[in-house]
Structure formats: structure tokens, C-alpha cells
C-alpha positions as semicolon CSV with decimal commas, in nm:
position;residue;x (nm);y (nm);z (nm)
1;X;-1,295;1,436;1,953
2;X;-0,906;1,317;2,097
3;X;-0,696;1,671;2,183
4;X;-0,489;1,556;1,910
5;X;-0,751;1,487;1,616
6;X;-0,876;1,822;1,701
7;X;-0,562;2,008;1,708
8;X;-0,475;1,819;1,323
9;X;-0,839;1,916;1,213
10;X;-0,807;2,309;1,299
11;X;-0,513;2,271;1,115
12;X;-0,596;2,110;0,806
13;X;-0,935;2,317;0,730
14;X;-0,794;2,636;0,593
15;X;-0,611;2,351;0,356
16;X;-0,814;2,113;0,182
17;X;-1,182;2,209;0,266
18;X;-1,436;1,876;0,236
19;X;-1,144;1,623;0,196
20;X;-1,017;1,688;0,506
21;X;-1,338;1,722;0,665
22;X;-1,493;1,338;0,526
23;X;-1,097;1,215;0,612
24;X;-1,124;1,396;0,980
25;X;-1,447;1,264;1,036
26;X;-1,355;0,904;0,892
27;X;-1,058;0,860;1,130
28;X;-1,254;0,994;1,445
29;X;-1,516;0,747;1,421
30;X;-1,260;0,466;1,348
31;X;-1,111;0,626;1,667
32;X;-1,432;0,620;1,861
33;X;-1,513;0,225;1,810
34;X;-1,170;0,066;1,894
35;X;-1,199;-0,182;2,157
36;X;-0,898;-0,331;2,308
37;X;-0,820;-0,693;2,202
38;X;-0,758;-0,792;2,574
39;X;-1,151;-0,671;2,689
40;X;-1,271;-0,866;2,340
41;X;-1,048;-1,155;2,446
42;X;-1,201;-1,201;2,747
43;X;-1,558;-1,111;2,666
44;X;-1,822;-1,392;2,710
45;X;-1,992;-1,262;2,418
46;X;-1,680;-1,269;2,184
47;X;-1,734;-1,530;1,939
48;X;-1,479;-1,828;1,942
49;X;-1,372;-1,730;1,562
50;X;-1,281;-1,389;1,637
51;X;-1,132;-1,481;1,995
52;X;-0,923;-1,690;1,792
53;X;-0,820;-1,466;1,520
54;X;-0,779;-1,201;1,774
55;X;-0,527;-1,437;1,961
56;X;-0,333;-1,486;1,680
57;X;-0,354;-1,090;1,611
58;X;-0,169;-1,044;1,940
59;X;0,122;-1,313;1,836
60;X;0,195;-1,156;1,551
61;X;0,205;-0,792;1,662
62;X;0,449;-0,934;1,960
63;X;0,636;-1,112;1,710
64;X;0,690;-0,754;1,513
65;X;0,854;-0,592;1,740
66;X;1,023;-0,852;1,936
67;X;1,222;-1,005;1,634
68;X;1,164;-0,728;1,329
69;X;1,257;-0,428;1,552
70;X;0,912;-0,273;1,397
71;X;0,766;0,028;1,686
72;X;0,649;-0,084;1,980
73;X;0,323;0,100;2,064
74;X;-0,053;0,062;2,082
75;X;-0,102;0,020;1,756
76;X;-0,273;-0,321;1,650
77;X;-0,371;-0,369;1,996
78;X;-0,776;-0,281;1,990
79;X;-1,023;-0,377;1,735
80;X;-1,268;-0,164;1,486
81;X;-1,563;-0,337;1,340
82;X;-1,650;-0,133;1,057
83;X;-1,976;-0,351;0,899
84;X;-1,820;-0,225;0,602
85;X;-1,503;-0,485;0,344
86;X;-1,331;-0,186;0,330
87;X;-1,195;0,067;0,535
88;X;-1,125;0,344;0,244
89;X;-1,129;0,330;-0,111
90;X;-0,855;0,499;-0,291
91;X;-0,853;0,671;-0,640
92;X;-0,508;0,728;-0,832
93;X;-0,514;0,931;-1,144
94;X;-0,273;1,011;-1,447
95;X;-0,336;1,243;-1,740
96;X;-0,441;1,064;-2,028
97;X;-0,115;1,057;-2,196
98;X;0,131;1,055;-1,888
99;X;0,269;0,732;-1,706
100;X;0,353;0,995;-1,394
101;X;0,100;1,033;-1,108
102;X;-0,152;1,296;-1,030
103;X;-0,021;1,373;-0,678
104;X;-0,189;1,545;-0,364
105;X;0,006;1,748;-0,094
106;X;-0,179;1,765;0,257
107;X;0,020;1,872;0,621
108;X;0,196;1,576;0,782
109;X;0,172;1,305;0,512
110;X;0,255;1,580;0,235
111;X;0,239;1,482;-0,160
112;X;0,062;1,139;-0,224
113;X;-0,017;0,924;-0,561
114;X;-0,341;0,883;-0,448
115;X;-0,669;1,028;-0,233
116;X;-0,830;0,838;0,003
117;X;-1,200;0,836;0,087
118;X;-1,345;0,649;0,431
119;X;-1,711;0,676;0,193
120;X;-1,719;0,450;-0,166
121;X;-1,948;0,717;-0,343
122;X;-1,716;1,018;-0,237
123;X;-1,457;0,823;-0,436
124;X;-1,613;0,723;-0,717
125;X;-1,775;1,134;-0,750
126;X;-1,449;1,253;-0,679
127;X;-1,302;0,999;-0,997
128;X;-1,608;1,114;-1,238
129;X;-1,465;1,445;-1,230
130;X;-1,114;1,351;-1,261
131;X;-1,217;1,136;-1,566
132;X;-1,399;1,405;-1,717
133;X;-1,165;1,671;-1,748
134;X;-0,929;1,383;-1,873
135;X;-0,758;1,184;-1,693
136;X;-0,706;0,792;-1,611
137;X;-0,876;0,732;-1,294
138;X;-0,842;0,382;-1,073
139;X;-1,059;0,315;-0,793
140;X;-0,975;0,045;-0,545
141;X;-1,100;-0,089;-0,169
142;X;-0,822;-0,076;0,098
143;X;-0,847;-0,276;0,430
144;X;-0,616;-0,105;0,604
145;X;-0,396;0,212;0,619
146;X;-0,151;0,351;0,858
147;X;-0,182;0,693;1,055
148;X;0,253;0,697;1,087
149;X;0,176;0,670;1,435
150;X;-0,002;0,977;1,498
151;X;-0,277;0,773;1,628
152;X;-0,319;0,393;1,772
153;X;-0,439;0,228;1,474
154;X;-0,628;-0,092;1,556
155;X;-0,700;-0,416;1,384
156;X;-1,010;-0,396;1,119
157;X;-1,269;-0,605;1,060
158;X;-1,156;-0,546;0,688
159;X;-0,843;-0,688;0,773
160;X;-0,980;-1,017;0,966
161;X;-1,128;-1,110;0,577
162;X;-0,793;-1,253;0,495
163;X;-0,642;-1,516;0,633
164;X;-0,384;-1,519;0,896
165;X;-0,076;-1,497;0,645
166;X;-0,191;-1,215;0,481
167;X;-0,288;-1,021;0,807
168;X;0,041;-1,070;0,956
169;X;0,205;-0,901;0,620
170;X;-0,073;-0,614;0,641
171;X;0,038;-0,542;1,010
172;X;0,379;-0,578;0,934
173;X;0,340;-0,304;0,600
174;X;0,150;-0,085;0,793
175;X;0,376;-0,112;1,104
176;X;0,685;-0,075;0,845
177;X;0,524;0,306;0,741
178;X;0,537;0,369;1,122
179;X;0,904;0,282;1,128
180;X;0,987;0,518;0,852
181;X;0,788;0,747;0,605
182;X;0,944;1,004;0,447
183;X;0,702;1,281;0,329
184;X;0,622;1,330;-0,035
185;X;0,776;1,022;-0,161
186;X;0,498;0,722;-0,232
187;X;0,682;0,514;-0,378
188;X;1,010;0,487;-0,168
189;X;0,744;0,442;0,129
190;X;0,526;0,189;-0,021
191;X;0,838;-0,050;-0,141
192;X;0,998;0,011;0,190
193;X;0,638;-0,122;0,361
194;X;0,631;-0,398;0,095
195;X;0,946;-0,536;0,150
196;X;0,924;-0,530;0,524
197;X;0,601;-0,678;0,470
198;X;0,776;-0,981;0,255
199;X;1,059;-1,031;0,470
200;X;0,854;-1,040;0,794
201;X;0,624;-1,270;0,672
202;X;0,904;-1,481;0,589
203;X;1,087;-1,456;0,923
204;X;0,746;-1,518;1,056
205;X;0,670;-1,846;0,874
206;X;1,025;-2,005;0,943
207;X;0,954;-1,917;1,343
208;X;0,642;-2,094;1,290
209;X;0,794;-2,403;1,175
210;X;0,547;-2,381;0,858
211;X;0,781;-2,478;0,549
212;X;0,481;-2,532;0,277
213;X;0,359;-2,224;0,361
214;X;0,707;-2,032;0,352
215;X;0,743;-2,217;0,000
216;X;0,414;-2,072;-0,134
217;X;0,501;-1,766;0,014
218;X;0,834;-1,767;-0,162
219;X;0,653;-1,861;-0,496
220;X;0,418;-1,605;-0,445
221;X;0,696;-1,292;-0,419
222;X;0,824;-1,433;-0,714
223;X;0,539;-1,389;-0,920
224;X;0,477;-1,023;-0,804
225;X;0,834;-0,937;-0,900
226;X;0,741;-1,064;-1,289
227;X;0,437;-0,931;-1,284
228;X;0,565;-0,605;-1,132
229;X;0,875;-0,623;-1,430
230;X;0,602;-0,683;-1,700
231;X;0,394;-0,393;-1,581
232;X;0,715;-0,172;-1,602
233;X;0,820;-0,294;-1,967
234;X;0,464;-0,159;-2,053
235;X;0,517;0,194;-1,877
236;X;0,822;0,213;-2,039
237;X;0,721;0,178;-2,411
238;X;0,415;0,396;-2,296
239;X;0,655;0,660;-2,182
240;X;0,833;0,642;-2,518
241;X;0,511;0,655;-2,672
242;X;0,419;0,973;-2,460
243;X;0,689;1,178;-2,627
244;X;0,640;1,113;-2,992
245;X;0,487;1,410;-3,151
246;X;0,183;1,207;-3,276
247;X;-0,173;1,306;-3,314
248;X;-0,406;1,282;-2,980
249;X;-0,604;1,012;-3,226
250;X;-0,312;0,830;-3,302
251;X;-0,173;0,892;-2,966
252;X;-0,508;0,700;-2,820
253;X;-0,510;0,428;-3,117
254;X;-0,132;0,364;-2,969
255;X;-0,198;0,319;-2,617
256;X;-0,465;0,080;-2,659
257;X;-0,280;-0,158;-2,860
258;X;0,018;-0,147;-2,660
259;X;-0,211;-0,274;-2,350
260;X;-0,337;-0,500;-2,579
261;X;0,019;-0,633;-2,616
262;X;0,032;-0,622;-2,237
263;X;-0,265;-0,857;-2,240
264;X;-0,110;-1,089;-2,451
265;X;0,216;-1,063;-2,286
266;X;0,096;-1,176;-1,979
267;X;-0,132;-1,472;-2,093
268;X;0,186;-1,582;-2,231
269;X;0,372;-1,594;-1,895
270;X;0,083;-1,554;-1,642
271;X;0,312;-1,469;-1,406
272;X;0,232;-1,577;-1,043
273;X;-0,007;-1,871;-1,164
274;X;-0,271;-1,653;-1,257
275;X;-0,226;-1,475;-0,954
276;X;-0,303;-1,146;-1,131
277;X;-0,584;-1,256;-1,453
278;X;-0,753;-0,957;-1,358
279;X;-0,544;-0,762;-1,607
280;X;-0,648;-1,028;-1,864
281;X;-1,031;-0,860;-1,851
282;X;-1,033;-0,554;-1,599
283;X;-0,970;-0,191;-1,810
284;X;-0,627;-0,124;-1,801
285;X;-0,482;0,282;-1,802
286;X;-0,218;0,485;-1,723
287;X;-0,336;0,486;-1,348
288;X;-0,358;0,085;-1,318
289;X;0,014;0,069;-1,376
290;X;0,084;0,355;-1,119
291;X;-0,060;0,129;-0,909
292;X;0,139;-0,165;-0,902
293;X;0,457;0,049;-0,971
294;X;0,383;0,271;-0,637
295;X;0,455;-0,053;-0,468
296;X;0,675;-0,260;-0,657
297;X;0,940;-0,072;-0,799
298;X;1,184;-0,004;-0,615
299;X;1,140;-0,333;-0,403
300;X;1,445;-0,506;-0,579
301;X;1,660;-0,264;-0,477
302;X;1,571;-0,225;-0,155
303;X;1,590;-0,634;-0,106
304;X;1,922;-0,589;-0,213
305;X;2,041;-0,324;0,037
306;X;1,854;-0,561;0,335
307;X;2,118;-0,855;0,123
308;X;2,423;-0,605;0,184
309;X;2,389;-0,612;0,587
310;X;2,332;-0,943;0,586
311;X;1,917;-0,905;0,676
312;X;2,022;-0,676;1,009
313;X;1,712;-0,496;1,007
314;X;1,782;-0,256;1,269
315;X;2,087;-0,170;1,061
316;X;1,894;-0,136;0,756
317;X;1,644;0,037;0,927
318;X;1,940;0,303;0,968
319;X;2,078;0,331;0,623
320;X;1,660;0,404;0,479
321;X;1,617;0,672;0,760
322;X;1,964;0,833;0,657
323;X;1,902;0,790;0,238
324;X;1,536;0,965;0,365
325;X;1,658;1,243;0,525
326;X;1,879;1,339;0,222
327;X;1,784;1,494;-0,106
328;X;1,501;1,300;-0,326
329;X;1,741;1,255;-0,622
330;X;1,985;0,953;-0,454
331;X;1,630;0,786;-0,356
332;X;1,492;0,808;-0,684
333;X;1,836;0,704;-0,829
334;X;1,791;0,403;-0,585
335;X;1,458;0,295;-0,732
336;X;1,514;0,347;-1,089
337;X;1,807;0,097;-1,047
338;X;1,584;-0,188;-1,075
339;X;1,753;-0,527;-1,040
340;X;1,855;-0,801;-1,233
């Protein structure tokens, strides 16, 4: 066990009992089987897919602090082969007639939308019991997640299933919740990480000389900011829904056809190309839409701040750090001003 893992541990026991424990115990293996890239890269038993992948790893973490003024640190620069598509699953939760998170407060991190488990079946237990006392539950696989630089976090094996696009936007999220977190906000953090994510992978694919793929890219963002708008028509009439004084029955037979219209809504536009047809069969709930809004909302606005220094991302880097260390309110103000 690192000085430092035990140190957080002793900490966090008095705190959060067996979640703590599985999440200590999660990150110090993780910990324990980093390797870094440079022995892997020149290892004769390395295989010439991963050497490659690895390579192109290394670019891209250069490339993220270099020209998007993202930390500078060890992070990224070992490898974790976890035999496993997923590093932790997550579960998110709303009551059954709420479009506002069920939130968890733990030291460091503080209040979060969502709990995350390093084993599947801890997850899933942990959402049977939050489903039966009420609530709407949402379980999902992450490949990666970010320790805000507490510890070196290294490339996944999760991560190496996409392709080389998408892992240079996970490293440059992840990285991006390194450069600035503020605690007990989710969803200021995750649309901060999101649009660094987007505009890195932009800068990215122009310095690669890859137009075609910084067109699809382009198309791509586009779709997520529809189907992100869509999504928060739906919490909105859900919301107004919420506060009628109606019968739980009628309360229930209310919800379900407005996702039903949600449904429909979306095979009309299938925003994104059919990026997202999931929704069209997948059981929809309060705590699906948390989801998506957790990371999308307040992207717009954001975009437009990055727009009004002219993409200086050092600079803008500045104005998020001093918005974050003020009050909530002007932050949430900022968010709920969605763009046009």
C-alpha cells in the first residue's frame, strides 16, 4: 500500500464503511499493476498492436500538455491491464418522481451524482436496493476515471477498446478534471472535462492534418448537442410534471407517456445519425436523463466562454478556476443559461 493510499484510507473508514473499503482496494490494485509505457515499449514480448497503440498513447499525452496547457505529470504514462471492459461501473439514481440527482458526499471528491464500484455485482446489489425503496436507478461500464491527480493514473486496457480518436478525448477529459475540479459540483466538472475533451480532439485532428476525420468529429458534437437539447426538453416537462398535485398513479401513467413522446421525438430527428438508438429500446427514467445532462448541460455555455477569449485556453483555464472558487449560485446560473 503507497504512503499516500494509506494515509486517504485511514481517513475515509470512519466515513463510508464498505464503499470506501471495495473503492480503496479497487484503486490499490489498479496502483499495483501499472507498468510504464517506456519498459512495455521496449519489451520483446510486447505485442506489435499494443506497442503501437502505446506509441500513439505517448503522442497524444505530449500533445496535451504541450499545446492544451493540460498538467504535466505522470499520469497516462504506465499501463494497467485489467482482463476486465471496464474499469468501474457506475450507478446514478433519482427518486421516482424527481429529475434532481441522488448525490453522495465522500472527503476529497465531496458530493457526486453517482457511486462508483471497481466490482459489476457490487453495483448492480447496491442499485437493487436503491430501486427497491424507490428510486430510478442507471447502471453503466466506465473505462476510465480520473483520481484529480492524487495518484498517477495510467492508460487502461478498457481504454485501448476504442480507437485512437476516442482515446485521445478520454485522456484529454480525464486530464481536463486534473486541471480543475471543483468539489461538489458534477456537472460544472463533467461539462468542463467534456468540452476540453471536444476542443482537444479538435486541435488534435487539425495538427494531424486529418480533415475527414475533424469533419466527422465536428458532425459528431453536433449531434450530442441535439440529442443533449432533446433530453433536456424531456426533463423539463418532467419537472413540470413533478409539481402538479396529481395522484402517484396518475403521476406514473404521466411519466411513461411523456418518455414515450421522447421516443417518438427522437425517431423523428435521430439526432447524431442514430448515434444514440439506444433510447429508441433501452428503459428510459429519471436517472437516464441525469446522465446525459451531468455531462452535457452546461457545455454550450462553457464553449461560449472558450469563444469570448478567442480559444486561449490557459486564459480560460483562469476564468473556470476563478467562477470555481466563488459561490455555487453564478456557476449554476452559468449552466442553466443554455445556448442558442
Amino acid at each position: 500500500m503507497t504512503p499516500r493510499l494509506g494515509l486517504l484510507l485511514l481517513a475515509t473508514l470512519p466515513l463510508a464503511g464498505c464503499y470506501v473499503l471495495q473503492a480503496a482496494g479497487g484503486q490499490l490494485r489498479l496502483n499495483a499493476s501499472r507498468v510504464p509505457v517506456t519498459t512495455l515499449l521496449q519489451a520483446p514480448s510486447t505485442t506489435p498492436e499494443l506497442r503501437k497503440r502505446l506509441a500513439g498513447a505517448t503522442r497524444m499525452r505530449d500533445y496535451a500538455s504541450r499545446e492544451l496547457a493540460l498538467p504535466d505529470n505522470r499520469s497516462y504514462r504506465a499501463y494497467a491491464d485489467l482482463g476486465r471492459p471496464y474499469v468501474v461501473w457506475t450507478v446514478y439514481a433519482a427518486p421516482e418522481f424527481s429529475v434532481e440527482p441522488r448525490t453522495w458526499c465522500f472527503p476529497i471528491a465531496g458530493c457526486v451524482a453517482y457511486r462508483g464500484y471497481f466490482d459489476e455485482a457490487r453495483a448492480q446489489a447496491f442499485a437493487r436496493r436503491l430501486r427497491a425503496r424507490g428510486d430510478d436507478v442507471d447502471v453503466q461500464g466506465v473505462v476510465a476515471y480520473s483520481t484529480l491527480g492524487h495518484f498517477a493514473d495510467p492508460l487502461l486496457s478498457s481504454m485501448l477498446r476504442w480507437d485512437d480518436d476516442e482515446l485521445a478525448a478520454l485522456m484529454f477529459h480525464e486530464l481536463a478534471h486534473q486541471q480543475l475540479y471543483v468539489v461538489g459540483d458534477t456537472a460544472f466538472n463533467e461539462a468542463f472535462a467534456s468540452l476540453i475533451e471536444e476542443e482537444g480532439l479538435r486541435r488534435w485532428l487539425v495538427h494531424e492534418g486529418r480533415p475527414e476525420a475533424l469533419a466527422t468529429h465536428d458532425l459528431r458534437m453536433r449531434g450530442a448537442r441535439e440529442f443533449a437539447a432533446l433530453l433536456r426538453d424531456s426533463r423539463a416537462r418532467l419537472r413540470a410534471l413533478y409539481s402538479q398535485p396529481l395522484a402517484p398513479a396518475a403521476r406514473r401513467a404521466a411519466k411513461a407517456a411523456e418518455f414515450e413522446r421522447l421516443r417518438v421525438a427522437y425517431a423523428a430527428a435521430r439526432p447524431g445519425g442514430g448515434s444514440y438508438d439506444w433510447l429508441l429500446h433501452a428503459p428510459l427514467n429519471n436517472a437516464v436523463l441525469l446522465e446525459v445532462a451531468t455531462y452535457r448541460d452546461c457545455v454550450p455555455t462553457l464553449t461560449q466562454a472558450l469563444a469570448r477569449v478567442a480559444g486561449d485556453l490557459p486564459r480560460f483555464y483562469a476564468q473556470m478556476a476563478a467562477l470555481a472558487a466563488g459561490r455555487p449560485v453564478p456557476r449554476q446560473a452559468l449552466c442553466e443559461a443554455v445556448a442558442p
